[in-house]
C-alpha positions as CSV (number, residue, x, y, z in Angstrom):
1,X,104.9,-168.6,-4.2
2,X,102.9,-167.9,-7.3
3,X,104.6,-165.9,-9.9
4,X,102.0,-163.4,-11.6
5,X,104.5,-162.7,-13.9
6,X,104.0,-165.9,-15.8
7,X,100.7,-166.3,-15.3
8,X,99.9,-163.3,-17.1
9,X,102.2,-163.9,-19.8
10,X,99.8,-167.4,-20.3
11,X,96.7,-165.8,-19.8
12,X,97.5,-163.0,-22.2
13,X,98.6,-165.7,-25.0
14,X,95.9,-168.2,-24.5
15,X,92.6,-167.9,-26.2
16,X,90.4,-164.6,-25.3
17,X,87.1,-165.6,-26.3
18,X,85.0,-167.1,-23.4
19,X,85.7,-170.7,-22.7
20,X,83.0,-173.6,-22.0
21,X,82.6,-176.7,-21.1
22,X,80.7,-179.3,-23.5
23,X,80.0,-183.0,-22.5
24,X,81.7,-185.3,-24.9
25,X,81.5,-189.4,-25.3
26,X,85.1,-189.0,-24.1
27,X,85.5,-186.0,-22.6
28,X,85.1,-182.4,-23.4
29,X,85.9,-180.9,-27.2
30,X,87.6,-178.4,-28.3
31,X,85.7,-176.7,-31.6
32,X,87.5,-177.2,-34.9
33,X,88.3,-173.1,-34.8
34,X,90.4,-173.6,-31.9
35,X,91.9,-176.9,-32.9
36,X,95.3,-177.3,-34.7
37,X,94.1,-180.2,-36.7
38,X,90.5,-177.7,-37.9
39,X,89.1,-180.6,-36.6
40,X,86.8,-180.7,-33.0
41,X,89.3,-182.7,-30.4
42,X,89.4,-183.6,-26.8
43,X,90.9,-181.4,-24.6
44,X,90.4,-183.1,-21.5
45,X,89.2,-186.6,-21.3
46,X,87.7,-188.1,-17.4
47,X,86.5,-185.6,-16.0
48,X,83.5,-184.5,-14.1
49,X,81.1,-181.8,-15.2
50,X,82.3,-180.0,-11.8
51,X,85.6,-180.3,-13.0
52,X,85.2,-179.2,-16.1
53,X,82.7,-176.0,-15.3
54,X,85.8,-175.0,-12.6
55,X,88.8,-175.2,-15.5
56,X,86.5,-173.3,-17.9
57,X,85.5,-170.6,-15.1
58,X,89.8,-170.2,-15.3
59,X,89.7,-168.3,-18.1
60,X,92.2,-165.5,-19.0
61,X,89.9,-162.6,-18.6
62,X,89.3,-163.5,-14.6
63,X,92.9,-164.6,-14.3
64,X,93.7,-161.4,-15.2
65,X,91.6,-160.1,-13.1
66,X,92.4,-162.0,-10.7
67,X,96.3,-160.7,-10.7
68,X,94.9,-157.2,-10.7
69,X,93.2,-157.3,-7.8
70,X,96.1,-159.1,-6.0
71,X,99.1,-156.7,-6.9
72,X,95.9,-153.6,-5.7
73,X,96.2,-155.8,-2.8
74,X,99.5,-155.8,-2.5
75,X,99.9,-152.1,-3.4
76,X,97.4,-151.0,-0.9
77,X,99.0,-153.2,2.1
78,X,102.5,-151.5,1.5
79,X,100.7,-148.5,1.6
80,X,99.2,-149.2,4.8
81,X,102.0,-150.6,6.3
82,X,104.3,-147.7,5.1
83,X,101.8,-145.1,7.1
84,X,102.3,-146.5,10.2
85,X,106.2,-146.6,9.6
């Protein structure tokens, strides 16, 4: 089971701007604004471009979206099912 709750409580306190991936010597950076240190980092390190273009398409704008239109989903099925009750 996947519990929205908490996975809109992370995607509302991660990082809103748009995410990207960026081929790195040893993985993928993250820019110095985003960094703890103010200093560009490795966020991931090993793996492919695929990989990498899929965790950056997970961003907390479509997540969101993403629980939105399950719990319409959801709403409109109970709907459904109560009208045939």
């Amino acid at each position: 089971m996947i519990d929205l709750d908490e996975l809109e409580r992370l995607a509302k306190a991660a990082t809103p701007r748009p995410w990207n991936r960026q081929p790195y010597r040893l993985g993928y950076p993250l820019a110095g604004e985003h960094s703890i240190t103010g200093r560009d980092v490795t966020i991931a390190a090993g793996l492919s471009p695929q990989d990498a273009a899929y965790i950056a398409s997970a961003n907390p704008e479509t997540v969101l979206a993403l629980i939105a239109r399950v719990l319409d989903a959801e709403e409109a099925a109970m709907l459904h099912h109560e009208a045939w009750e």
